[in-house]
Backbone atoms as SQL, in Angstrom:
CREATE TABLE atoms (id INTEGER PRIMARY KEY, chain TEXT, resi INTEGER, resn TEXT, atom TEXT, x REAL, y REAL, z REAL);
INSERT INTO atoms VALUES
  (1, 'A', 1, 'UNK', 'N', 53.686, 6.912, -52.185),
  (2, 'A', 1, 'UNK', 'CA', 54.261, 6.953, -50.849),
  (3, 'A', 1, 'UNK', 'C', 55.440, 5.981, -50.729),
  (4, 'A', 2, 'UNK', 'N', 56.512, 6.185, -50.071),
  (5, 'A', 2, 'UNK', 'CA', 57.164, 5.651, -49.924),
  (6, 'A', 2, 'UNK', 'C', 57.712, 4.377, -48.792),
  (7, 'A', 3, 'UNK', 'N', 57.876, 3.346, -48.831),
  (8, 'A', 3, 'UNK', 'CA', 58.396, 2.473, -48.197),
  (9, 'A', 3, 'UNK', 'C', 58.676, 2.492, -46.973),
  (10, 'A', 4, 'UNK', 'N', 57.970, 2.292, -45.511),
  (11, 'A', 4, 'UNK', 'CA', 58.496, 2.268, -44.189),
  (12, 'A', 4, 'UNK', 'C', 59.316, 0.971, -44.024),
  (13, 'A', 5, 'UNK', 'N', 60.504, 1.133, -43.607),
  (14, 'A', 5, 'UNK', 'CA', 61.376, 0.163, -43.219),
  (15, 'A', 5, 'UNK', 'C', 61.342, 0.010, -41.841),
  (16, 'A', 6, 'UNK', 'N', 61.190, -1.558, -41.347),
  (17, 'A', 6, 'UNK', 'CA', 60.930, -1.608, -40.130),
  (18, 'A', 6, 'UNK', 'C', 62.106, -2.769, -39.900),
  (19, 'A', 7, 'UNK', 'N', 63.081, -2.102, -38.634),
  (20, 'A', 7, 'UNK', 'CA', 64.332, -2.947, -38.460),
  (21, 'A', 7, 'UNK', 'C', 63.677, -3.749, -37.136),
  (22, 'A', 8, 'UNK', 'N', 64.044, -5.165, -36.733),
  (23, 'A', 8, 'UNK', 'CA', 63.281, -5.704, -35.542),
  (24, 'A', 8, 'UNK', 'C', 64.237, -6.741, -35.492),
  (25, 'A', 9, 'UNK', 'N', 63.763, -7.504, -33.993),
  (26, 'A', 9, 'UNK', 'CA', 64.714, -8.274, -33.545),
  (27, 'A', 9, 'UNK', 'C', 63.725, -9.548, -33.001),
  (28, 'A', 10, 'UNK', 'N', 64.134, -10.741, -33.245),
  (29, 'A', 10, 'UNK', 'CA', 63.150, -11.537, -33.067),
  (30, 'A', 10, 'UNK', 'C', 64.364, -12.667, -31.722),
  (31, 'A', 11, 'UNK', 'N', 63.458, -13.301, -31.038),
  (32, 'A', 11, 'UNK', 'CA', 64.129, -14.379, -30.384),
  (33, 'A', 11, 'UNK', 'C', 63.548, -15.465, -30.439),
  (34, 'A', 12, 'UNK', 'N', 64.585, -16.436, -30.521),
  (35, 'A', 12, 'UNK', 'CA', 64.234, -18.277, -30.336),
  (36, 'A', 12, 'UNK', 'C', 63.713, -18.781, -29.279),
  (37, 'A', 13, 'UNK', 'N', 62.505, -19.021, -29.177),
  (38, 'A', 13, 'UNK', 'CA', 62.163, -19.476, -27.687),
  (39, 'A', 13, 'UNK', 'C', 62.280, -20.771, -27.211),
  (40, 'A', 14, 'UNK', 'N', 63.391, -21.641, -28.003),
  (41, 'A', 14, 'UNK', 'CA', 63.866, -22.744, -27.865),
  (42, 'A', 14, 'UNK', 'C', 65.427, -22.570, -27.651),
  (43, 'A', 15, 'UNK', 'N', 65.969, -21.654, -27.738),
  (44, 'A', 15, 'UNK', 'CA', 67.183, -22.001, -27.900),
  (45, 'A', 15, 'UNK', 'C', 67.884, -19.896, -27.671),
  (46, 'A', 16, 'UNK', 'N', 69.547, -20.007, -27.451),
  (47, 'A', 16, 'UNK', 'CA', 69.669, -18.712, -26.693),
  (48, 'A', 16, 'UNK', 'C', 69.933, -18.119, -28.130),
  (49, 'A', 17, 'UNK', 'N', 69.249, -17.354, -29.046),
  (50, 'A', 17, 'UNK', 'CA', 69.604, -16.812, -30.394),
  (51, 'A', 17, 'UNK', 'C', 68.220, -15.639, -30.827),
  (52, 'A', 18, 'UNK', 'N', 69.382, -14.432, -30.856),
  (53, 'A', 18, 'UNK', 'CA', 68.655, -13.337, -30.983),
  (54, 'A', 18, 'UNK', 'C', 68.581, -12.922, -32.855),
  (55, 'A', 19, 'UNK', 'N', 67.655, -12.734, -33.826),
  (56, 'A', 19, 'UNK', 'CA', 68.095, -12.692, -35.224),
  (57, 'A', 19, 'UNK', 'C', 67.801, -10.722, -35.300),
  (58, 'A', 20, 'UNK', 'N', 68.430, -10.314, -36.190),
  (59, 'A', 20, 'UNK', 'CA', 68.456, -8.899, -36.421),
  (60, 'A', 20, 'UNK', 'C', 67.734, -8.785, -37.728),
  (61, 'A', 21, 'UNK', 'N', 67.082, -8.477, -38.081),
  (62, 'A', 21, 'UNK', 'CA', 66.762, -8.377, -39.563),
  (63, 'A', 21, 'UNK', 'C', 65.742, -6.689, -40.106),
  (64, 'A', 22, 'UNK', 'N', 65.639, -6.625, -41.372),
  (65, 'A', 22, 'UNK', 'CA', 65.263, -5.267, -41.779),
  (66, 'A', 22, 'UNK', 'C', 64.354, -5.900, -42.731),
  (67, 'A', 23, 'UNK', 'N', 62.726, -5.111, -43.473),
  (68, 'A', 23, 'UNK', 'CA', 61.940, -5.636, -43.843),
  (69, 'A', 23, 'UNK', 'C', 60.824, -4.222, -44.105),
  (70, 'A', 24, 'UNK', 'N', 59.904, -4.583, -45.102),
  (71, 'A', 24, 'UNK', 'CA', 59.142, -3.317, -45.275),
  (72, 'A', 24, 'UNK', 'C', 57.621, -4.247, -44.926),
  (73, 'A', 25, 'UNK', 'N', 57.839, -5.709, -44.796),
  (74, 'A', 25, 'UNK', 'CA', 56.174, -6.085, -44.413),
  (75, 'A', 25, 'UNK', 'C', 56.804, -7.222, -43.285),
  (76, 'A', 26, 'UNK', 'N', 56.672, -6.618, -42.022),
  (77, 'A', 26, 'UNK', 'CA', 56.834, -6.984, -40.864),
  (78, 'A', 26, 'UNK', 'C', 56.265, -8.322, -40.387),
  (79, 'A', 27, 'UNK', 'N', 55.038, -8.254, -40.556),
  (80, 'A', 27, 'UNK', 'CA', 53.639, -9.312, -40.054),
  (81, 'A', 27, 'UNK', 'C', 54.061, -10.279, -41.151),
  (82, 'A', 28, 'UNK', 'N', 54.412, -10.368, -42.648),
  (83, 'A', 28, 'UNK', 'CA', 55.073, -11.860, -43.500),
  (84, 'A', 28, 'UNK', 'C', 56.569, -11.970, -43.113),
  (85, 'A', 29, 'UNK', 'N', 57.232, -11.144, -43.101),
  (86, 'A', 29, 'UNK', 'CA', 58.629, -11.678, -42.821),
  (87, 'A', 29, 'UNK', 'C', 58.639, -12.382, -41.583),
  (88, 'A', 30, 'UNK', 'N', 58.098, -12.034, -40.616),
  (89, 'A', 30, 'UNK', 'CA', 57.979, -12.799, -38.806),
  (90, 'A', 30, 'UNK', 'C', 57.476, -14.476, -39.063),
  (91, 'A', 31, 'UNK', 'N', 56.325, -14.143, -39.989),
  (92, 'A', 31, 'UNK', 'CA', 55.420, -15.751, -40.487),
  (93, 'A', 31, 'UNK', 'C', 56.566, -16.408, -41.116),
  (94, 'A', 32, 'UNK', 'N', 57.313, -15.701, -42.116),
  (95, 'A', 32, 'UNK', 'CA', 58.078, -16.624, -43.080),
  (96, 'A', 32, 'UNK', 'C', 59.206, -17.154, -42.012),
  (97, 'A', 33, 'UNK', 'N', 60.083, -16.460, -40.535),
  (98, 'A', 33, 'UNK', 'CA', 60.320, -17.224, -39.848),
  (99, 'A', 33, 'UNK', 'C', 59.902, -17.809, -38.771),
  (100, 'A', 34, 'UNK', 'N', 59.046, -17.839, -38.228),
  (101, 'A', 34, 'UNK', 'CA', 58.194, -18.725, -37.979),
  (102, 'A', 34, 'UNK', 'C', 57.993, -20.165, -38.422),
  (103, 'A', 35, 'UNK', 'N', 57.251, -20.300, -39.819),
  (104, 'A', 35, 'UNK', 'CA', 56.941, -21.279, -40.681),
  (105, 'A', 35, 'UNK', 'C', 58.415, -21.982, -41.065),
  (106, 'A', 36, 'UNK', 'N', 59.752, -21.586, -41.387),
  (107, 'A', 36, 'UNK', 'CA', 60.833, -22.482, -41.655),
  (108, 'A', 36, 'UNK', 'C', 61.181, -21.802, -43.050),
  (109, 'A', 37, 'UNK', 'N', 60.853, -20.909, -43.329),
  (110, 'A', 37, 'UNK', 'CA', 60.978, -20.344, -44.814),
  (111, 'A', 37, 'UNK', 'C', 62.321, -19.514, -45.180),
  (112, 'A', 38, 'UNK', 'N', 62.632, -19.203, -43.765),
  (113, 'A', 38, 'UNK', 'CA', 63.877, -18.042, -43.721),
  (114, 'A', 38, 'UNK', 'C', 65.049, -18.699, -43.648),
  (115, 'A', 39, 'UNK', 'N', 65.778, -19.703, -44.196),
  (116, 'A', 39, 'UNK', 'CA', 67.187, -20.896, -44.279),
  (117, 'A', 39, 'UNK', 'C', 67.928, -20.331, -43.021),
  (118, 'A', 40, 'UNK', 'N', 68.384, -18.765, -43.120),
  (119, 'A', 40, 'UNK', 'CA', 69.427, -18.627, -41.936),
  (120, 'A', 40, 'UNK', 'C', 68.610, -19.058, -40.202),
  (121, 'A', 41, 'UNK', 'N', 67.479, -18.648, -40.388),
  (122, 'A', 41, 'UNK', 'CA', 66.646, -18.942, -38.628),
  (123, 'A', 41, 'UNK', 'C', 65.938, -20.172, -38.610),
  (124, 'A', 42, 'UNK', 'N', 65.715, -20.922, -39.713),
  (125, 'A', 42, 'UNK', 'CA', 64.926, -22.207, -39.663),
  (126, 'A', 42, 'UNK', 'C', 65.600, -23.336, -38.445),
  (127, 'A', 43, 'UNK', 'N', 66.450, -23.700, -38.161),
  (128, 'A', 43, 'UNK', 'CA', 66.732, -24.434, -36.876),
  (129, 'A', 43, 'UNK', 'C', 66.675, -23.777, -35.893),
  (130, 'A', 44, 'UNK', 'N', 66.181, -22.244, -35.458),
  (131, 'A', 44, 'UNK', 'CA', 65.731, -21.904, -34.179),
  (132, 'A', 44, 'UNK', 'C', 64.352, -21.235, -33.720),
  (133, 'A', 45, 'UNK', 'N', 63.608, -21.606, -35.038),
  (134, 'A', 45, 'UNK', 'CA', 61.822, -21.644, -34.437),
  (135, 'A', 45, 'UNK', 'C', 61.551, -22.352, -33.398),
  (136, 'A', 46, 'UNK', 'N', 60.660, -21.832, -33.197),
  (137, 'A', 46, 'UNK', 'CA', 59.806, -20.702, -33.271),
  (138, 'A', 46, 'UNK', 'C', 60.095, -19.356, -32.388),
  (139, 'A', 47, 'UNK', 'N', 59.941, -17.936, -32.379),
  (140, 'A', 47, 'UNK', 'CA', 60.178, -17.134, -32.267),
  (141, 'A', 47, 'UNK', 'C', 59.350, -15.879, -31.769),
  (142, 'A', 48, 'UNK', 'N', 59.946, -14.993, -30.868),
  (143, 'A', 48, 'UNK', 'CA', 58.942, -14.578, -30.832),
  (144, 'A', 48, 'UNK', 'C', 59.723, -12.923, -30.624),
  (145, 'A', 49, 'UNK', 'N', 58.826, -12.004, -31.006),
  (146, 'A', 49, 'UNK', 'CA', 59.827, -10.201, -31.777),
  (147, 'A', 49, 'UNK', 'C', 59.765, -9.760, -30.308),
  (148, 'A', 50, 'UNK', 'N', 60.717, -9.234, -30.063),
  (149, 'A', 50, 'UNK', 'CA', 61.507, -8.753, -28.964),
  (150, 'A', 50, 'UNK', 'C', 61.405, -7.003, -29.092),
  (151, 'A', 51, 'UNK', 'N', 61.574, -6.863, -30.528),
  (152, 'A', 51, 'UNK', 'CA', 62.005, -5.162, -31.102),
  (153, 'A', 51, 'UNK', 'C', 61.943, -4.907, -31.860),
  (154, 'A', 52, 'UNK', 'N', 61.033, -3.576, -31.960),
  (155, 'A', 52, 'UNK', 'CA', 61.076, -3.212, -33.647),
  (156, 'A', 52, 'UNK', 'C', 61.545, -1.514, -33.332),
  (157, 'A', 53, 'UNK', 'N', 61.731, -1.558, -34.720),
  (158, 'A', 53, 'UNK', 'CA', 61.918, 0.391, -34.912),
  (159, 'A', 53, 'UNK', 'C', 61.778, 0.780, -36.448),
  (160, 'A', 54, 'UNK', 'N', 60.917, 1.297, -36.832),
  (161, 'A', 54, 'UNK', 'CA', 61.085, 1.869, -38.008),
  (162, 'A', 54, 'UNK', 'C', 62.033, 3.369, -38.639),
  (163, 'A', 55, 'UNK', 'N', 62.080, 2.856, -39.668),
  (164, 'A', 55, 'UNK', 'CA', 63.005, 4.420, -40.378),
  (165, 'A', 55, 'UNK', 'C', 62.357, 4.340, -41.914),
  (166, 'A', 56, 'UNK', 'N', 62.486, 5.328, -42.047),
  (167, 'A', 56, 'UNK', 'CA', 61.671, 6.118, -43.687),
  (168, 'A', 56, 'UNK', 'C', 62.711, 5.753, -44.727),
  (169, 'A', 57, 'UNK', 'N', 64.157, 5.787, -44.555),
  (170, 'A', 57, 'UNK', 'CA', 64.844, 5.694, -45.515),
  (171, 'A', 57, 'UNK', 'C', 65.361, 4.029, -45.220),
  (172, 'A', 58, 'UNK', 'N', 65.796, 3.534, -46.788),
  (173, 'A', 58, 'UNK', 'CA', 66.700, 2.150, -46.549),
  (174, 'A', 58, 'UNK', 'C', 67.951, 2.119, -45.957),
  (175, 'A', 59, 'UNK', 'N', 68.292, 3.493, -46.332),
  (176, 'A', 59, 'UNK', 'CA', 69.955, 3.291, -45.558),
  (177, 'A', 59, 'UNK', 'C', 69.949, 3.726, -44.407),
  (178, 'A', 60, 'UNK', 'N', 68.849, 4.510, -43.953),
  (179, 'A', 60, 'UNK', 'CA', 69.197, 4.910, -41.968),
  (180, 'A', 60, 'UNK', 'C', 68.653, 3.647, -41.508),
  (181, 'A', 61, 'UNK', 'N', 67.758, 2.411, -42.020),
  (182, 'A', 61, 'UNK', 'CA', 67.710, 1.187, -41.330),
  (183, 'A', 61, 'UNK', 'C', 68.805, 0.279, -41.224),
  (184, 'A', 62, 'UNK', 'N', 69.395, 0.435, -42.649),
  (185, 'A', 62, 'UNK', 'CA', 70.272, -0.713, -42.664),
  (186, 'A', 62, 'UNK', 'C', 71.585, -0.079, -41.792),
  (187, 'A', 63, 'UNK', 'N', 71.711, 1.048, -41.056),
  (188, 'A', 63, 'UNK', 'CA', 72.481, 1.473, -40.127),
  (189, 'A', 63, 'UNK', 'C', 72.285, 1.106, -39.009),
  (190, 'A', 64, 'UNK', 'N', 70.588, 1.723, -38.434),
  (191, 'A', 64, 'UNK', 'CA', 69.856, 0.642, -37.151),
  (192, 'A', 64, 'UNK', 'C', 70.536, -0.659, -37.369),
  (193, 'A', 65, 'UNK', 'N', 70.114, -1.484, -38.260),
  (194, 'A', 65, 'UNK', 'CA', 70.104, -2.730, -38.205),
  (195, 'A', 65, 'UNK', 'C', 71.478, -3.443, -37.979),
  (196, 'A', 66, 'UNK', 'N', 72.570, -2.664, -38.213),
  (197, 'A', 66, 'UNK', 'CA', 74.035, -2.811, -37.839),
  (198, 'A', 66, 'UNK', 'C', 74.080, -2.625, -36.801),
  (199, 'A', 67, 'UNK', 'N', 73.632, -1.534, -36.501),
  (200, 'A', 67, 'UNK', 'CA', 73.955, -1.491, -34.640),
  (201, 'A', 67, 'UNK', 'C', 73.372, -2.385, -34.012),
  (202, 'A', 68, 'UNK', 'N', 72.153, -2.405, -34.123),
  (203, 'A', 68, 'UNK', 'CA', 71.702, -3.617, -33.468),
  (204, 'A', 68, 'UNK', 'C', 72.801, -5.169, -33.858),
  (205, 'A', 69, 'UNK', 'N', 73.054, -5.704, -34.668),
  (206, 'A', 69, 'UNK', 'CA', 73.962, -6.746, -35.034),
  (207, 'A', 69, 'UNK', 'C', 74.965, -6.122, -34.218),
  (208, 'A', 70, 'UNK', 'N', 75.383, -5.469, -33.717),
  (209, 'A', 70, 'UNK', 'CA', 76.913, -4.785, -33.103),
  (210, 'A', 70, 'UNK', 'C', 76.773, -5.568, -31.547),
  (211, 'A', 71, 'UNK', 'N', 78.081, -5.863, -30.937),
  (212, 'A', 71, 'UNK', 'CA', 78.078, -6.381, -29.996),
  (213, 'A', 71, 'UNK', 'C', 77.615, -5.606, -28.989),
  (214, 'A', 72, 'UNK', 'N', 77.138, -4.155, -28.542),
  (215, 'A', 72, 'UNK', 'CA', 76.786, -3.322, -27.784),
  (216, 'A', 72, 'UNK', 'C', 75.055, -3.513, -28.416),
  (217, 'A', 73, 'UNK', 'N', 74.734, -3.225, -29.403),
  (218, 'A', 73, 'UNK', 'CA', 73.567, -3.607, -30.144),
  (219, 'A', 73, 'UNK', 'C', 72.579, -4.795, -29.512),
  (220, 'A', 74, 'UNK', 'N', 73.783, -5.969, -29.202),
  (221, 'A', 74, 'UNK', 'CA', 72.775, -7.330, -28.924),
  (222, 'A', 74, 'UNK', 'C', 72.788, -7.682, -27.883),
  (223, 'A', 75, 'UNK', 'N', 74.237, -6.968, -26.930),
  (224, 'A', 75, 'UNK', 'CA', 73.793, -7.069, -25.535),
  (225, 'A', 75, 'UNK', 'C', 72.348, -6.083, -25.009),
  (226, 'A', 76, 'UNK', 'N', 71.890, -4.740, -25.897),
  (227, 'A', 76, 'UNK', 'CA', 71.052, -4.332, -25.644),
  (228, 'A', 76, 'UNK', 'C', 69.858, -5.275, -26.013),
  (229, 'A', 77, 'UNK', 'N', 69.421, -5.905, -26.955),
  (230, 'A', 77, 'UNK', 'CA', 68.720, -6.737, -26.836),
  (231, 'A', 77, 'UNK', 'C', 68.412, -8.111, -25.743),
  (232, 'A', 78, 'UNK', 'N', 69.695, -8.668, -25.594),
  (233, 'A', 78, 'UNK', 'CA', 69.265, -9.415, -24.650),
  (234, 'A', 78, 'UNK', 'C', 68.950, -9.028, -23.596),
  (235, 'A', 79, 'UNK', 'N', 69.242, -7.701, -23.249),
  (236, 'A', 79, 'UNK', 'CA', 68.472, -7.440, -21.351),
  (237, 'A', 79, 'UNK', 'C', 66.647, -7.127, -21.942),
  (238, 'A', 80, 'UNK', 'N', 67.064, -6.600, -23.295),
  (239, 'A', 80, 'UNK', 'CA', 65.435, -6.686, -23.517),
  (240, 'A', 80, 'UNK', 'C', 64.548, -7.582, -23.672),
  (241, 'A', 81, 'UNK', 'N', 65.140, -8.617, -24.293),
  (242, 'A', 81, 'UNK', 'CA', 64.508, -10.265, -24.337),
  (243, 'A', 81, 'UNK', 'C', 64.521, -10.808, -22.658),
  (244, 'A', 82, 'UNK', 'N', 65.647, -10.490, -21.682),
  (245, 'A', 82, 'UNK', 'CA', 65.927, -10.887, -20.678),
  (246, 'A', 82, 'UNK', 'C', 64.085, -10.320, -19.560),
  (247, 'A', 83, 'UNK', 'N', 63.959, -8.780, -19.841),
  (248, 'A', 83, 'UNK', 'CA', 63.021, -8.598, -19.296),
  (249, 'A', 83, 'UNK', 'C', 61.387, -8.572, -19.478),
  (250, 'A', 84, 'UNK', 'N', 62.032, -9.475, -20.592),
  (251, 'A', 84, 'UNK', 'CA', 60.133, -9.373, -21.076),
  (252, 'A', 84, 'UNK', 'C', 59.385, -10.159, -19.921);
């Protein structure tokens, strides 16, 4: 079977920073930032996932996952972080 790619969006609940990232084991990549393990998000733990979406293939995520990084992309996130 093949690989579910799950694109998600996590936020700093210390600080105003939304991270975009793509991943096939959701529940360790979130821990690894969390814990300080991930160098680019380690000064804005702790965190907490805002958004996910999965896709079957690597390259229709790593497309999600651009849009989301896209400035239309992260203003959609922040009204979503905004209304949690």
């Amino acid at each position: 079977m093949e690989n579910m790619f799950t694109v998600y969006a996590i936020s700093s609940l210390r600080r105003n920073y939304i991270y975009v990232g793509m991943t096939t084991n959701l529940e360790e990549r979130f821990e690894r930032h969390n814990t300080g393990r991930e160098k680019t998000t380690r000064a804005y733990k702790p965190f907490k996932l805002i958004f996910t979406e999965t896709a079957s293939a690597r390259n229709e995520a790593r497309k999600r996952e651009k849009y989301w990084k896209s400035g239309v992309g992260k203003e959609k996130l922040r009204l979503i972080r905004d209304n949690m």
